[in-house]
C-alpha positions in Angstrom: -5.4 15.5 -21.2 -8.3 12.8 -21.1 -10.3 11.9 -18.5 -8.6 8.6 -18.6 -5.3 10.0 -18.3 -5.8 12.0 -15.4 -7.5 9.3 -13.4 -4.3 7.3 -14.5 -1.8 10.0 -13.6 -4.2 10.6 -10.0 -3.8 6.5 -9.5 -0.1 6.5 -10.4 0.7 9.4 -7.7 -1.5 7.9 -4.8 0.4 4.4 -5.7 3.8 6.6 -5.7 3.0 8.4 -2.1 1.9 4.9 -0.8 5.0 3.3 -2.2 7.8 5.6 -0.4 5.6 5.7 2.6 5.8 2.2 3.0 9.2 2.2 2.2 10.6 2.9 5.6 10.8 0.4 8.0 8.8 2.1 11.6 6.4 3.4 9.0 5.7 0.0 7.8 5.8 -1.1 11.5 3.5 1.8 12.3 0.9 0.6 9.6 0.7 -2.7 11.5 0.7 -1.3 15.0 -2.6 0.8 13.8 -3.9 -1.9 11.6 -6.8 -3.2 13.7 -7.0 -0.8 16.6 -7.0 2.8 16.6 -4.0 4.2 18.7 -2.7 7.2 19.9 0.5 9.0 19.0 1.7 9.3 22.4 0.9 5.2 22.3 2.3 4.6 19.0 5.6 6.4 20.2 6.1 4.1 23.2 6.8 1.1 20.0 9.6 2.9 19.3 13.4 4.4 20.3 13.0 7.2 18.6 11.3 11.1 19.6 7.9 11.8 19.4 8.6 14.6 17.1 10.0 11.8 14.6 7.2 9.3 15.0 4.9 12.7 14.3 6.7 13.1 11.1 6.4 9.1 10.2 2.8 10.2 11.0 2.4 12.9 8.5 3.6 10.6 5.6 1.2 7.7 6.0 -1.4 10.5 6.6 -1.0 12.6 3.6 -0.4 9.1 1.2 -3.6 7.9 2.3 -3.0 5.0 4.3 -3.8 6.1 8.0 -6.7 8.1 9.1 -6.3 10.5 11.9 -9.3 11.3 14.2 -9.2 14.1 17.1 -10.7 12.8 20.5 -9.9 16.6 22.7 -6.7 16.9 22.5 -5.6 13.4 21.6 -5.2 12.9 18.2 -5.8 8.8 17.1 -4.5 6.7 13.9 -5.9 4.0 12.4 -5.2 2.6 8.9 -7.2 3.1 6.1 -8.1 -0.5 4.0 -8.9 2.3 1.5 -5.3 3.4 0.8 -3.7 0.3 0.9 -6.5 -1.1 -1.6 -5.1 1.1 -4.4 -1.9 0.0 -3.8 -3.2 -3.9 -3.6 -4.5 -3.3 -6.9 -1.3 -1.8 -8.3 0.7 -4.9 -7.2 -1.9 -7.4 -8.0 -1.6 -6.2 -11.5 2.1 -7.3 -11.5 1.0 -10.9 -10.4 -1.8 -10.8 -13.0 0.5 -10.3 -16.0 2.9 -12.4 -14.7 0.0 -15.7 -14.2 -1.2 -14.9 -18.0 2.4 -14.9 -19.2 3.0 -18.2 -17.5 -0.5 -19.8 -18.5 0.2 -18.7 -22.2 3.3 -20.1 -22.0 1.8 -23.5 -20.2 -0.8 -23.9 -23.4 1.8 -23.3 -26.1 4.0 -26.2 -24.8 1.1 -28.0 -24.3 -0.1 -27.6 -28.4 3.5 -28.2 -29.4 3.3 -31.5 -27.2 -0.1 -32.1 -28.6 1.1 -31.6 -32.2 4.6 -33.7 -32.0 1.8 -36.5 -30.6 -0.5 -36.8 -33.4 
């Protein structure tokens, strides 16, 4: 395998673990909760109806797909997001919306030379 292709395979699996992370719906809420302030899990839990012991485990997965950082203060253990993990993904998307603006810009200049040309 190339170097190229493992860097691929190691972007494609970070994108995957940050996809079905997102996926859920408190996890998605929890990523906005910890977006600009660094909470606790014990504060984090009061956002929702559900255990501890669940928000823990919606915890885990944005932890180990690399889009929350977790930082130990004694025995307190605080989230924040990481602009790092949710940049890969970014890119990932933005590469949808890239191919998608070149499809519709080449398709803008061809009716454009086949107005041009019906003109002349």
């Amino acid at each position: 395998m190339s170097f190229d292709t493992n860097v691929r395979s190691c972007l494609t699996s970070v994108v995957e673990a940050a996809l079905k992370a997102i996926a859920e719906p408190r996890r998605r809420r929890i990523l906005t909760l910890v977006r600009d302030d660094e909470l606790s899990a014990g504060e984090i839990a009061a956002q929702f109806d559900v255990t501890r012991p669940a928000i823990s485990q919606h915890l885990t997965v944005l932890k180990e797909a690399g889009l929350v950082s977790e930082r130990r203060n004694g025995t307190r253990r605080l989230y924040r997001a990481r602009p790092q993990g949710l940049e890969e993904l970014r890119e990932f998307l933005e590469g949808f919306w890239d191919e998608r603006l070149d499809a519709l810009r080449r398709e803008a200049e061809r009716k454009e030379a086949t107005k041009r040309g019906r003109n002349h």
